[in-house]
C-alpha positions in Angstrom: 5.6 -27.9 -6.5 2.4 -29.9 -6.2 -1.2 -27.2 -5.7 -1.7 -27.0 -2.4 -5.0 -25.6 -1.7 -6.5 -23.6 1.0 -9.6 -25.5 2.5 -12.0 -22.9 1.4 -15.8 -22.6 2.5 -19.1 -22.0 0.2 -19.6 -19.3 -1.5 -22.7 -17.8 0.7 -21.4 -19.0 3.8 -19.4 -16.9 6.3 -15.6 -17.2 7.5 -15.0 -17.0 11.4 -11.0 -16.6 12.3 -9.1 -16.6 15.3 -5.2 -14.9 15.1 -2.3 -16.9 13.3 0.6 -16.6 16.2 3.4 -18.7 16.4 2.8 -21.0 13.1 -1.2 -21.8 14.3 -4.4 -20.3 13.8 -6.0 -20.0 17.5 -9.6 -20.7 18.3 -12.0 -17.8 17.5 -12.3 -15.4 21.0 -15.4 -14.0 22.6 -15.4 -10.7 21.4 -15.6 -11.2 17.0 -15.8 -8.4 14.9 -18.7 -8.9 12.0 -17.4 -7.7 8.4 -20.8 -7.6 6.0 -20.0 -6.7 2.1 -20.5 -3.6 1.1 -22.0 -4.4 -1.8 -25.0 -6.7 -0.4 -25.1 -6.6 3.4 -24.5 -10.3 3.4 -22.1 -11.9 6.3 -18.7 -12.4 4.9 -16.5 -13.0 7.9 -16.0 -13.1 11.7 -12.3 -11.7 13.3 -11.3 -12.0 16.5 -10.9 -9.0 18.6 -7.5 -8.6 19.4 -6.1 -7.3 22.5 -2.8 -5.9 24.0 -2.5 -9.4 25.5 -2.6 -11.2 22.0 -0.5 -8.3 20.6 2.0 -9.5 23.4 2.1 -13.1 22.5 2.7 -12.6 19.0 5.7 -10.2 19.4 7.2 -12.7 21.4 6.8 -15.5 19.3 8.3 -13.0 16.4 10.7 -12.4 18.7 11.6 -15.8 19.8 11.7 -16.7 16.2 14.1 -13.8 14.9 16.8 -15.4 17.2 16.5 -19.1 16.4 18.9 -20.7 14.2 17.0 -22.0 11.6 15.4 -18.3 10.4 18.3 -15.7 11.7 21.4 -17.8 10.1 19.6 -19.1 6.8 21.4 -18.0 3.9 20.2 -15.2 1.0 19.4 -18.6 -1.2 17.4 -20.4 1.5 15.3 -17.0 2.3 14.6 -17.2 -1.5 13.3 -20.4 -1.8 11.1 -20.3 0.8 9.8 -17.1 -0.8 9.3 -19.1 -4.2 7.3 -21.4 -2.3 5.0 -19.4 -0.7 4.5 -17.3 -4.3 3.8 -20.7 -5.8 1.5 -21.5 -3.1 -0.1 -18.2 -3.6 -0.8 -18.4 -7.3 -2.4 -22.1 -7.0 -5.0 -20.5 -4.6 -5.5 -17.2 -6.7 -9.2 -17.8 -7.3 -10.0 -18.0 -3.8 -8.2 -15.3 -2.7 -8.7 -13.4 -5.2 -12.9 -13.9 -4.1 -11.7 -13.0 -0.1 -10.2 -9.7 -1.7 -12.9 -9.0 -3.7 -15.7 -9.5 -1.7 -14.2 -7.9 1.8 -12.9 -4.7 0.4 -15.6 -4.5 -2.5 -13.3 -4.6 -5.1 -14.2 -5.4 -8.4 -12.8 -9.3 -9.5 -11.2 -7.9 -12.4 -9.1 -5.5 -10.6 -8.8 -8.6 -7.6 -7.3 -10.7 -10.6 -4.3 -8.2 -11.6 -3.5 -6.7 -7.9 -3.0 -11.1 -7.2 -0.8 -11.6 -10.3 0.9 -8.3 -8.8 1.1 -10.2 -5.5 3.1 -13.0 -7.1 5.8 -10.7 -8.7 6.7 -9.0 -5.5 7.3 -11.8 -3.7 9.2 -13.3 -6.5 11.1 -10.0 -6.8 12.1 -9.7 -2.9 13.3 -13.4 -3.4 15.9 -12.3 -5.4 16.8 -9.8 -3.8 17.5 -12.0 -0.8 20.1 -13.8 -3.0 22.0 -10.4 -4.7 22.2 -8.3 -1.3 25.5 -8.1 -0.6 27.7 -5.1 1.4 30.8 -3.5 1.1 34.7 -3.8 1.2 36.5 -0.4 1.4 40.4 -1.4 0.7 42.0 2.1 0.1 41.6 3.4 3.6 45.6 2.9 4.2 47.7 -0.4 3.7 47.1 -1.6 7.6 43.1 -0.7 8.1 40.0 -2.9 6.7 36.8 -1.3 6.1 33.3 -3.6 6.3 29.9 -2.4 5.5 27.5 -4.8 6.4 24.1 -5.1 6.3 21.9 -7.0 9.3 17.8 -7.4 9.6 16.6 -4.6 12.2 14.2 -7.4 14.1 11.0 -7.8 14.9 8.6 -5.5 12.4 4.9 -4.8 12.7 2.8 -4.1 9.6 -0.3 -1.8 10.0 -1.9 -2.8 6.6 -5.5 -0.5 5.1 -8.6 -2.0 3.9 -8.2 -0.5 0.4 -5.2 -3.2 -1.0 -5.3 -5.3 1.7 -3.0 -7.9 -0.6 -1.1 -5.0 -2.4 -0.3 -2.9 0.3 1.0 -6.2 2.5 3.1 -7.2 -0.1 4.6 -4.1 -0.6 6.3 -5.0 3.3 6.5 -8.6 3.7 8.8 -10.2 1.4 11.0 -7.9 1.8 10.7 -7.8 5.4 11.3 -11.6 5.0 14.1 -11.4 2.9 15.8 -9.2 4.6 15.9 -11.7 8.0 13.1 -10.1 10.2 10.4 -11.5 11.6 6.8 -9.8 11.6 3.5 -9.0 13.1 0.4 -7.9 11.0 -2.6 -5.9 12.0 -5.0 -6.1 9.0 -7.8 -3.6 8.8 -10.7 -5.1 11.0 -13.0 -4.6 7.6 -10.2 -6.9 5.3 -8.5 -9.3 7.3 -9.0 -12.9 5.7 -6.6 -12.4 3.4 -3.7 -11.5 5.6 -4.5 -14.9 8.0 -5.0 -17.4 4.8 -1.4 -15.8 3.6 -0.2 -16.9 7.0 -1.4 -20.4 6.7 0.3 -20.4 3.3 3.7 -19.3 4.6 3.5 -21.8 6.9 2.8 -24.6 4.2 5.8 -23.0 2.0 8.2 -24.2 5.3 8.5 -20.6 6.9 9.6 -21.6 10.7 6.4 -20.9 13.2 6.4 -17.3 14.9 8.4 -16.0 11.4 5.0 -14.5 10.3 1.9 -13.6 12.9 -1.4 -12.3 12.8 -3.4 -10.1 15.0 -6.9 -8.9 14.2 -8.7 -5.9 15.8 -9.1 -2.4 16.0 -6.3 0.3 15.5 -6.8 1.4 19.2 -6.5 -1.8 20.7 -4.1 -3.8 18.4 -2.4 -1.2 16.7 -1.9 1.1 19.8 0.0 -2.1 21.3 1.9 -2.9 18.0 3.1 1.0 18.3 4.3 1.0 21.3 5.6 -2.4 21.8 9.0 -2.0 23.0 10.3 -5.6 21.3 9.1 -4.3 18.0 12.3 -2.4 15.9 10.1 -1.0 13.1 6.6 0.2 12.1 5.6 0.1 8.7 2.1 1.7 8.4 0.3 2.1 5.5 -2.9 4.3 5.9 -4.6 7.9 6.3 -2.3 11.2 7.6 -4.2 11.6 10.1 -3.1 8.1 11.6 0.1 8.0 9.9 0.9 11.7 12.0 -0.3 9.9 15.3 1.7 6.8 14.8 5.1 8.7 14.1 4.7 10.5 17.2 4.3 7.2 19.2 7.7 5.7 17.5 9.0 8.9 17.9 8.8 8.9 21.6 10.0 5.7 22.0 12.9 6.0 19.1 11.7 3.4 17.3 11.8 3.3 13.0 8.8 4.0 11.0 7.7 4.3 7.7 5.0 5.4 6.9 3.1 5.5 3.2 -0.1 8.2 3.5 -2.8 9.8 1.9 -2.4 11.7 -1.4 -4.1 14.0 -4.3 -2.4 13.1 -7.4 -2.8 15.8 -10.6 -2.7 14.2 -14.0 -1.3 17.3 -16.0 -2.8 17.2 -19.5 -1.2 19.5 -22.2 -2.8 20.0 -25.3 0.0 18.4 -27.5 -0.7 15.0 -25.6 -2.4 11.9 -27.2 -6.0 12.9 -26.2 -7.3 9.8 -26.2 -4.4 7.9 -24.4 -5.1 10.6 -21.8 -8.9 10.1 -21.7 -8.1 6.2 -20.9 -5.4 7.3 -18.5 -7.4 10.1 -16.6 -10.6 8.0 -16.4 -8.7 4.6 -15.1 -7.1 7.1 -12.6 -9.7 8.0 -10.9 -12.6 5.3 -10.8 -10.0 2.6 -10.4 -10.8 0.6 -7.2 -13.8 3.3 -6.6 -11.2 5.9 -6.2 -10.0 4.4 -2.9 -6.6 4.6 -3.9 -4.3 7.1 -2.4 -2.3 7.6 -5.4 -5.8 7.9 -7.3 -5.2 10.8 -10.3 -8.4 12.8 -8.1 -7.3 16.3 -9.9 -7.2 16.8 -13.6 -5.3 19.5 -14.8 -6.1 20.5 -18.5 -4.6 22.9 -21.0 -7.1 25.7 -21.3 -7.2 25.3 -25.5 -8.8 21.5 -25.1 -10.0 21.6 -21.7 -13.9 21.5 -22.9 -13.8 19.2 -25.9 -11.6 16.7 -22.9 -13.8 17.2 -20.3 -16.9 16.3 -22.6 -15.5 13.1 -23.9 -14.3 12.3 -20.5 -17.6 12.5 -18.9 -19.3 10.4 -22.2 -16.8 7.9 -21.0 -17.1 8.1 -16.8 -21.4 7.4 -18.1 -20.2 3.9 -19.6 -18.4 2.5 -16.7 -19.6 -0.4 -15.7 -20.9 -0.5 -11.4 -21.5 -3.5 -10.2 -21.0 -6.0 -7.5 -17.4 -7.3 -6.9 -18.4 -11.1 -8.2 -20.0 -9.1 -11.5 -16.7 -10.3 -13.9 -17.7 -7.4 -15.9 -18.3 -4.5 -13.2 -15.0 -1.7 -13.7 -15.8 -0.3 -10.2 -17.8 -1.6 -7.3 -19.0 -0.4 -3.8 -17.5 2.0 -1.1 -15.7 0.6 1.6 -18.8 1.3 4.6 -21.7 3.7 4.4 -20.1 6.5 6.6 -17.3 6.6 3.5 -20.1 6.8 1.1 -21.4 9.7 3.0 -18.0 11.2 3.7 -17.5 11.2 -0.3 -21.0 12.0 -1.2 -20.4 15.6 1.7 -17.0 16.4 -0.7 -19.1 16.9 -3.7 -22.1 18.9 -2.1 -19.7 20.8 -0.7 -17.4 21.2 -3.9 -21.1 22.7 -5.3 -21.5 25.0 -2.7 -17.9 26.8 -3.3 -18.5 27.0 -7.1 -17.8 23.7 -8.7 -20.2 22.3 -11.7 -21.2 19.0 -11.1 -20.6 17.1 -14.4 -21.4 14.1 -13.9 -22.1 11.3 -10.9 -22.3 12.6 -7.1 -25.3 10.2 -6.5 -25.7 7.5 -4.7 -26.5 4.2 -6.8 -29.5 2.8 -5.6 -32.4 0.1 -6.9 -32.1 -3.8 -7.3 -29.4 -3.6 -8.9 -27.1 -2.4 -6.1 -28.9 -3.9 -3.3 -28.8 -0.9 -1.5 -24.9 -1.6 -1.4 -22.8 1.5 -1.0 -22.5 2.4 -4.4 -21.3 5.5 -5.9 -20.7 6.6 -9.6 -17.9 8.0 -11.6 -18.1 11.6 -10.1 -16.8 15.1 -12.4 -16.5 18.4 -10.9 -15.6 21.1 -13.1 -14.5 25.1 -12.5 -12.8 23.7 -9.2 -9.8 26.0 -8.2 -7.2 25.9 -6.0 -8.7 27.4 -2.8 -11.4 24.4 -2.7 -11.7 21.9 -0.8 -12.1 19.4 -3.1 -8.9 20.6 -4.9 -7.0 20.4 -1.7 -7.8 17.7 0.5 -8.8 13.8 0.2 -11.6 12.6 -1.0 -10.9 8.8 -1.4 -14.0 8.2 -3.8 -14.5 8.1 -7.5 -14.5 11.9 -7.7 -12.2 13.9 -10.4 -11.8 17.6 -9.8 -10.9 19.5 -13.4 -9.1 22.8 -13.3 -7.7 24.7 -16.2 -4.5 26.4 -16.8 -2.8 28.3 -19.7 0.9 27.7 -19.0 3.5 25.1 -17.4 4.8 27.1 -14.9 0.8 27.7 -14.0 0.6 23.9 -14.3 3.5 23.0 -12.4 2.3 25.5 -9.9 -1.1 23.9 -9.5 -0.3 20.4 -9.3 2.4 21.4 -5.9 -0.7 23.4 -4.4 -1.4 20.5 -2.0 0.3 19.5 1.3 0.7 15.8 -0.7 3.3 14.6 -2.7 2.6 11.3 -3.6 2.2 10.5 -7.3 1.2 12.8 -10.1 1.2 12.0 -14.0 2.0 14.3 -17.0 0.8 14.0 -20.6 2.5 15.2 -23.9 4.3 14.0 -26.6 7.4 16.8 -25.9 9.9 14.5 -24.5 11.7 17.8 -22.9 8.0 19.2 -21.6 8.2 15.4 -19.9 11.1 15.6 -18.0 11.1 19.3 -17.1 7.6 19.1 -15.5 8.3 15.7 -13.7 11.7 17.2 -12.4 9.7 20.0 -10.8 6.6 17.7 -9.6 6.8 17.5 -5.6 6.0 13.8 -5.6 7.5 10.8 -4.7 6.4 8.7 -8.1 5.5 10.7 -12.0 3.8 8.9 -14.2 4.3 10.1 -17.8 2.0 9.3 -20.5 0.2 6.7 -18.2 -0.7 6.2 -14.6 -0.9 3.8 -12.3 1.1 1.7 -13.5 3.6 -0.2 -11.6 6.7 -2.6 -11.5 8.7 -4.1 -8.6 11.7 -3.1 -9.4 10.7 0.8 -9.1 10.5 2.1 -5.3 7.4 4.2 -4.2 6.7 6.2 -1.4 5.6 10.3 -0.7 7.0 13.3 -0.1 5.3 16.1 2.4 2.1 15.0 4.4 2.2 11.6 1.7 4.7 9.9 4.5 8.0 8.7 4.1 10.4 5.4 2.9 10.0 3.7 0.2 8.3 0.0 -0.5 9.5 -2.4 -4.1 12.5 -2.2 -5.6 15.6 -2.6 -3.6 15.0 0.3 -1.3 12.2 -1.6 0.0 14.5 -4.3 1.4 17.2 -1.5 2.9 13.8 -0.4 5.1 14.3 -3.4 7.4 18.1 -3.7 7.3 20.2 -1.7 10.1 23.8 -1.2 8.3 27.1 -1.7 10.5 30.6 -0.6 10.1 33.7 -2.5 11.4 37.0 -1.0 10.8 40.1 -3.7 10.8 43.2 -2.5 12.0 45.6 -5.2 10.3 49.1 -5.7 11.7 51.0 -4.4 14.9 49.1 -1.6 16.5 51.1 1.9 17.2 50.0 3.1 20.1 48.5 6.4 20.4 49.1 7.5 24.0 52.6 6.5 23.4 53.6 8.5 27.2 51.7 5.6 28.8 54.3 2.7 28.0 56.9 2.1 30.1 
């Protein structure tokens, strides 16, 4: 297919948006919410404040578009293509994107450059699963009965997407979403929302029929409250904080509407002393400074065999000094800014506070400042040691650069630690004992284990969390059964025998 290519302005000018409803982008409104980077101050974009009333109009062009012809009876093959389209149409425009990504959620370009190849093979992925979805025939229920499973697209789905991945995170819902027949509305973060609208205006060039995909911008309490609690919307996917994730369940629990939900998390990377070291030094450090930390399946705890704990540690920290900070257009920064200044100072309270109930402060747990940040929101690699299981920072959240380091002697003590959370999202486990492997991951209360890496991710592999870390599953092919509802019918074949025979005369 020919590049198409997204009209894109210059670099130091700003972006001002009004909401993508019913295959347009509308005029900007009065009320525009001003996202400045992180790194700079500068102006990077203009959104439109979205209200119930826009919230309204887009469910009902979703709605509206879930029962037209040309989207609810296109075939598996025809869903495909157009999904093959629009991940064409996404990697001719990957530098520009990948800049909006970068800039808005002050992500380093590097790191914008893989999670946008990522992007590509999701939606490439979901396409085929489009095509292979298939139900079921059940044919030994008795020579006169039929048994059909089906499977049908639940309807209209809105996606509540965070500012950390805002690419990642929506394309862990909408192909799949797509592919599976439904129609969708988006609430981006207010902070990262370009992204979401330019991926609308790309579907629409791929041939996706108008009101298929819509956009509304705004706050959580004015858009996202009205998503929630729209009665024409079948699902909510959310990804985001506990906090919210615990209030949004409650809504669609009222009303008995779906919802998954994917939610915070305080990963463990287990090291044991018979590990590759070094692997594990790369691992642990990528683990926790990747994306600043702002990662909810961030490896935020190390937990290190007592024998090598301090020869680890010390290496580790010689490392965490060499990582490069910079801002997101810097094609050599590892790590850039926080997200906003009252994250900076939410991350920056975890590790005085980690001092106060004991912890050594290794390394970091300073703001960056000088010309060289432009008094951006910049925080360091960040290493508390001595932490134990009754702090703080060992149980809860930090969502910054910051690695906690606790010892143990034993697996069961490991195993033990690594549990001690009310999170269950990933965890990762380091040896060269292939039985020390799958014991420990078999007893890991986590919906993904990483073993002998971390972070690392493929399609094809489903993810989600166990205990406060949320619940369902986004890739592989339980990500496509999220927005399917699955239907019986039972054939009787033949002459029927009646069963209140007494009633024939």
């Amino acid at each position: 297919m020919e590049a198409q290519l997204l009209q894109t302005q210059p670099v130091h000018s700003h972006r001002t948006y009004g909401h993508f409803i019913d295959g347009s982008l509308s005029d900007a409104s009065v009320t525009l919410i001003d996202r400045h980077s992180p790194a700079d101050g500068r102006l990077l974009a203009r959104f439109s404040a979205g209200t119930s009333q826009d919230v309204d109009a887009a469910v009902a062009a979703a709605l509206k578009a879930f029962n037209r012809e040309n989207w609810r009876d296109l075939s598996g093959s025809a869903r495909a293509g157009l999904l093959n389209k629009l991940a064409d149409l996404i990697a001719d425009n990957a530098d520009y994107l990948v800049r909006l990504e970068a800039e808005e959620s002050a992500k380093a370009t590097k790191m914008s450059v893989y999670e946008l190849a990522m992007v590509v093979e999701m939606t490439r992925f979901a396409a085929s699963l489009a095509v292979t979805e298939k139900g079921e025939t059940h044919t030994q229920l008795g020579p006169l009965s039929l048994g059909l499973v089906t499977k049908e697209p639940c309807g209209v789905v809105g996606m509540i997407v965070p500012w950390n991945f805002p690419l990642i995170c929506l394309f862990q819902k909408l192909p799949y979403a797509l592919a599976a027949g439904c129609t969708v509305v988006i609430k981006p973060s207010e902070l990262t929302s370009s992204t979401a609208l330019e991926i609308a205006r790309l579907a629409s060039t791929a041939g996706f029929p108008q009101g298929v995909i819509n956009v509304v911008t705004g706050t959580g309490t004015a858009v996202g409250e009205a998503l929630t609690s729209h009665p024409d919307v079948s699902l909510i996917s959310f990804t985001g904080s506990t906090g919210v994730g615990r209030h949004i369940a409650g809504k669609c629990g009222e009303a008995v509407k779906r919802v998954a939900l994917e939610l915070g998390g305080k990963g463990a990377n287990i090291v044991f002393a018979d590990a590759d070291l070094d692997a594990a030094l790369d691992g642990v450090l990528f683990g926790f400074v990747f994306n600043q930390g702002e990662v909810c399946a961030a490896g935020s705890r190390l937990l290190i065999e007592e024998s090598v704990a301090d020869a680890f540690v010390s290496k580790l920290a010689e490392r965490a000094k060499r990582i490069v900070v910079g801002h997101p257009m810097d094609k050599n920064a590892d790590m850039s800014a926080l997200i906003h200044e009252g994250h900076m100072n939410k991350v920056l309270g975890y590790v005085a506070d980690g001092q106060k109930e004991g912890a050594i402060l290794t390394c970091g747990g300073e703001r960056l400042q000088g010309q060289a940040y432009d008094n951006g929101f910049f925080v360091g690699p960040t290493i508390l040691t001595e932490v134990t299981s009754s702090m703080r920072v060992f149980r809860e959240e930090i969502f910054g650069p910051v690695l906690c380091v606790t010892k143990f002697k034993t697996q069961e003590e490991a195993i033990h630690l690594a549990n001690s959370t009310d999170f269950g999202l990933a965890n990762g486990v380091w040896s060269k004992d292939i039985d020390k492997i799958f014991t420990v991951a078999r007893q890991l209360k986590s919906g993904t284990v990483f073993a002998n890496t971390f972070l690392e991710a493929a399609p094809q592999l489903p993810q989600g969390g166990v205990k406060k870390s949320g619940f369902g599953r986004e890739n592989g092919l339980d990500a496509l059964n999220e927005y399917l509802d699955t239907k019986q019918t039972y054939v009787k074949l033949g002459a029927r025998q009646p069963i209140l025979a007494h009633t024939i005369s």
